[in-house]
C-alpha positions in Angstrom: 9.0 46.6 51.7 11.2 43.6 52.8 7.9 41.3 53.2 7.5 42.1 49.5 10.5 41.5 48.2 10.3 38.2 50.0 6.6 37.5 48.7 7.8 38.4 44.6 10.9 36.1 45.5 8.9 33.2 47.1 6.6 33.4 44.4 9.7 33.8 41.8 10.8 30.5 42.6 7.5 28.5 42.8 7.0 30.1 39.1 10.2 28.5 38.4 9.6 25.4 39.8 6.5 24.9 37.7 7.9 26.3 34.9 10.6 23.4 35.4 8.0 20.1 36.3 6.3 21.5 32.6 9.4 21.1 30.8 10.1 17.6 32.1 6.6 16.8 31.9 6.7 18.0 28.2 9.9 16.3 27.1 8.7 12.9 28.6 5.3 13.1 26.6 7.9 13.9 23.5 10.1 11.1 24.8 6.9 8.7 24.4 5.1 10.2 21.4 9.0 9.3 19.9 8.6 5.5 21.2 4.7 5.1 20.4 6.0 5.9 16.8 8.4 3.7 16.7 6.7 0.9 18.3 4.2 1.6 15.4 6.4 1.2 12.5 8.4 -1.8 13.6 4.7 -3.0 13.6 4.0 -1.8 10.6 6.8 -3.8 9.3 5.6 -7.1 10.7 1.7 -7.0 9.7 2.8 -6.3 6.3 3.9 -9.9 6.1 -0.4 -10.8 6.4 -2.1 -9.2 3.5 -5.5 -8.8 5.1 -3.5 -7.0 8.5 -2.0 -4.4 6.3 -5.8 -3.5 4.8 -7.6 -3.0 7.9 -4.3 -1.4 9.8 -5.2 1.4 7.5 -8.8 1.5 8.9 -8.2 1.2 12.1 -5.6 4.3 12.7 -8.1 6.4 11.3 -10.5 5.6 13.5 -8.4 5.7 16.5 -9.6 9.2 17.8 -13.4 8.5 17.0 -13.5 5.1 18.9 -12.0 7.0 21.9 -14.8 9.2 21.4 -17.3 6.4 21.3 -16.1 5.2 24.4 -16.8 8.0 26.3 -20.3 8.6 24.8 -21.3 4.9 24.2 -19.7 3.1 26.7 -17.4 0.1 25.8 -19.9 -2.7 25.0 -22.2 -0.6 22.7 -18.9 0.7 21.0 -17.8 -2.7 20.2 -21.2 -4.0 19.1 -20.9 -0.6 16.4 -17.2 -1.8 15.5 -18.1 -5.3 15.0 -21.0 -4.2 12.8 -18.9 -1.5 10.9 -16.6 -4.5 10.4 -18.9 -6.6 9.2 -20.5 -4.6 6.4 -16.8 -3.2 5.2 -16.2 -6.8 4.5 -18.9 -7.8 2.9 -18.9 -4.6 0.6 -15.2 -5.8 -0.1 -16.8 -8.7 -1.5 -18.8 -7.8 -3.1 -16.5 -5.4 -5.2 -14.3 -8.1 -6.2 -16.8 -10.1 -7.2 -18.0 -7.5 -10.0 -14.3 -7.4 -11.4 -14.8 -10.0 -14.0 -15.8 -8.7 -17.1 -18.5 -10.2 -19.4 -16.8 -13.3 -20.4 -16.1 -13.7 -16.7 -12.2 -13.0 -16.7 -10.0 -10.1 -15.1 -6.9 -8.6 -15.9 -4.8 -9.4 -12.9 -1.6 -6.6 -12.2 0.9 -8.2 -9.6 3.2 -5.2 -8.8 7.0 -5.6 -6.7 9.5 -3.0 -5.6 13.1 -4.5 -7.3 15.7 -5.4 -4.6 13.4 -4.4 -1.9 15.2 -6.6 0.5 19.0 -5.1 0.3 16.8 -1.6 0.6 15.2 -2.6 3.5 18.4 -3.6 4.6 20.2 -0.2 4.1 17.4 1.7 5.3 16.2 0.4 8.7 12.8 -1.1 9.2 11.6 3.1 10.3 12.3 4.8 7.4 11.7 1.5 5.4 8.0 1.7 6.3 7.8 5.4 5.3 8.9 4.7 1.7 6.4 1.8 1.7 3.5 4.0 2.7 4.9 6.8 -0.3 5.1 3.4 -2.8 1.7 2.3 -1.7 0.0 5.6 -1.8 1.1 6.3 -5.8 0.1 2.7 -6.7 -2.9 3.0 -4.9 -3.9 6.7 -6.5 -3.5 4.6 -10.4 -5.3 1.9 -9.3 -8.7 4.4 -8.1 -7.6 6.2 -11.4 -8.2 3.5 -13.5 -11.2 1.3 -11.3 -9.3 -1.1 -10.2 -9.5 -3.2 -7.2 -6.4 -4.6 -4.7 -7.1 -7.6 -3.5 -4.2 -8.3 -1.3 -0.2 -6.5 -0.6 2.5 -8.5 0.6 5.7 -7.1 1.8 6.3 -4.2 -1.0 4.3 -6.1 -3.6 0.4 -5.5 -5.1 -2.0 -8.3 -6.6 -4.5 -5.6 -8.4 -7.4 -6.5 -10.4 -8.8 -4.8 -13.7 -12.3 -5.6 -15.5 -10.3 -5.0 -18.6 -6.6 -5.0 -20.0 -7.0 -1.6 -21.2 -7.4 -0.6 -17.9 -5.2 -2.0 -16.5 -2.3 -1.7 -18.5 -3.2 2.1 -18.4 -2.7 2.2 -15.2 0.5 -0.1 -14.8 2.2 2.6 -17.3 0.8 5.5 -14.9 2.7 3.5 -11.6 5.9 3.3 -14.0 5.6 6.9 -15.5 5.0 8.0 -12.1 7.8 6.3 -10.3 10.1 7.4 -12.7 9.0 11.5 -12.7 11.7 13.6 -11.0 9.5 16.1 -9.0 6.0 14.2 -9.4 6.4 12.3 -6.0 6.4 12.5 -2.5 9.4 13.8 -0.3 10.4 10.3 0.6 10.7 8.8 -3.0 12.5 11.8 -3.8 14.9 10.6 -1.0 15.0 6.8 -1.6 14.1 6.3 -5.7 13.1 3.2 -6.2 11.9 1.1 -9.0 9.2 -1.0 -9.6 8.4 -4.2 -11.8 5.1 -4.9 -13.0 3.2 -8.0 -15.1 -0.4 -8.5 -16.4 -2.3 -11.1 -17.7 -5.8 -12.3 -18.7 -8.0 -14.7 -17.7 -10.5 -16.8 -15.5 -9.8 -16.8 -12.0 -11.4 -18.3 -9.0 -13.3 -16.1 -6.6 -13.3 -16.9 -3.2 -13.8 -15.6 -0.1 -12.5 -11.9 -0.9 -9.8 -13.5 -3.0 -8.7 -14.7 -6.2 -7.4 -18.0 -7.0 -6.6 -20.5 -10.2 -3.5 -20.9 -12.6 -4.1 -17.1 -14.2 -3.2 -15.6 -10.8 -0.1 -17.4 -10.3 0.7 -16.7 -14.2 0.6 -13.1 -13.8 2.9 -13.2 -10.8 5.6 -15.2 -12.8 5.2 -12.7 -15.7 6.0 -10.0 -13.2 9.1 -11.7 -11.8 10.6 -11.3 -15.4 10.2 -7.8 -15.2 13.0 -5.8 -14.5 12.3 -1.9 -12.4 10.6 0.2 -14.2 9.0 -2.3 -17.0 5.6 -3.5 -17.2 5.6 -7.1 -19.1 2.6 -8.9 -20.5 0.9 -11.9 -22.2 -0.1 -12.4 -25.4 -3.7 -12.3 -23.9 -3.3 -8.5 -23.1 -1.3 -7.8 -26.0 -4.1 -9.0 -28.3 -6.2 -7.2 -26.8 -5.0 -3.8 -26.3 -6.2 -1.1 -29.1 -3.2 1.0 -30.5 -2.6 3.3 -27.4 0.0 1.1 -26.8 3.5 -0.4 -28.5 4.3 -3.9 -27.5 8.1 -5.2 -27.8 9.1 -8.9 -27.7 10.9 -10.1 -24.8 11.3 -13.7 -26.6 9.8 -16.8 -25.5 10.8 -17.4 -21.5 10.2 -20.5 -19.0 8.3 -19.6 -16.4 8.5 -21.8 -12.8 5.5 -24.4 -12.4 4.3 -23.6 -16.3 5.4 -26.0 -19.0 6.6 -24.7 -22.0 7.5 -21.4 -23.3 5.6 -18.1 -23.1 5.8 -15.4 -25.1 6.1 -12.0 -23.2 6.3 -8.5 -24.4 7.1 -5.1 -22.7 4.7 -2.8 -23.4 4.3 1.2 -23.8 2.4 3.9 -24.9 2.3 4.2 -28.3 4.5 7.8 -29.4 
């Protein structure tokens, strides 16, 4: 009887002792899983400074588990030959797209998009949860712009340059973003937490295709047209103005300088019609 007792006791404590290295073992895996995240966000924060770092960041968490996968099954130098080549061919089909943007008379309807006083927010949140109402912001612009078959060429910071094939389109979807933004219970948890407001311009033209990207005096009109814009308004040229059907109401802002244009431009804020 006594050997027993000592046997159940020995293998009491061994029980115990395992039980113990698991829990550490566990709460070191959480301790890194916590730091892997955070190292992830902070970089996050930094890549969205480079437009085209922020795109494929997207792609390439996503395909994090299947290029482990790969590995094993492929080998490394097969799986980066496939990686190069999925590269490859995702870029090109980018070009493609944007290139089939213009409409017939060969101009686009370019949307530059900016979270106001993104910087003080930034400031007040910390760069972890910062990033987590970025990815909320970018996911609801991104949603209007699929909507409405548009096409973003770059993001910068908290901001969008968007292309449309026509100002209808794309002043449908600017006042989707705004509407959206400015629903109580339409958004994710995070907005819900941190509201925020967004400023948005348009404008018509000819731009300059180029390597994935679009260039020329337009582009850098629209940007200045959305720098007038308070949160929450979409502002616009005469060009989309004029050409907008009666969906929408258009109020005057007045005639405004705008930095490296000479002259005045006329701007209006624009709505759906009642």
């Amino acid at each position: 009887m006594v050997a027993v007792v000592w046997v159940l006791a020995v293998a009491l404590v061994l029980c115990l002792t395992a039980l113990g290295v698991t829990v550490r073992m566990l709460r070191d895996a959480r301790r890194e899983a916590e730091q892997l995240q955070e190292t992830v966000e902070i970089q996050l924060v930094e890549t969205r400074s480079n437009p085209r770092a922020v795109h494929a960041a997207g792609k390439v968490v996503t395909k994090v588990v299947e290029a482990a996968t790969r590995a094993r099954e492929q080998g490394v130098g097969r799986m980066l030959v496939a990686s190069l080549e999925d590269f490859s061919r995702w870029a090109a089909e980018q070009r493609a797209a944007i290139g089939r943007m213009a409409a017939a008379d060969g101009t686009v309807t370019i949307m530059f998009s900016d979270i106001e006083g993104s910087t003080a927010l930034n400031a007040s949140l910390g760069d972890s949860r910062w990033v987590r109402v970025l990815a909320a912001h970018d996911e609801l612009v991104e949603t209007y712009v699929e909507k409405y078959r548009g096409l973003i060429v770059k993001t910068q910071g908290d901001g969008h340059m968007v292309v449309f094939s026509t100002p209808e389109l794309a002043l449908s979807a600017a006042l989707d973003i705004q509407r959206a933004f400015g629903a109580k219970w339409n958004h994710s948890r995070e907005l819900r937490r941190t509201p925020i407001t967004v400023r948005i311009g348009l404008h018509t033209g000819t731009a300059i295709e180029r390597d994935g990207d679009y260039l020329g005096q337009n582009v850098a009109l629209a940007a200045r047209v959305a720098a007038q814009a308070s949160g929450g308004e979409v502002f616009v040229t005469d060009e989309v103005a004029d050409a907008c059907p009666g969906d929408f109401t258009f109020t005057p802002v007045g005639a405004v300088e705008l930095k490296g244009f000479d002259g005045e431009h006329t701007l209006w804020r624009a709505e759906r019609a009642a």
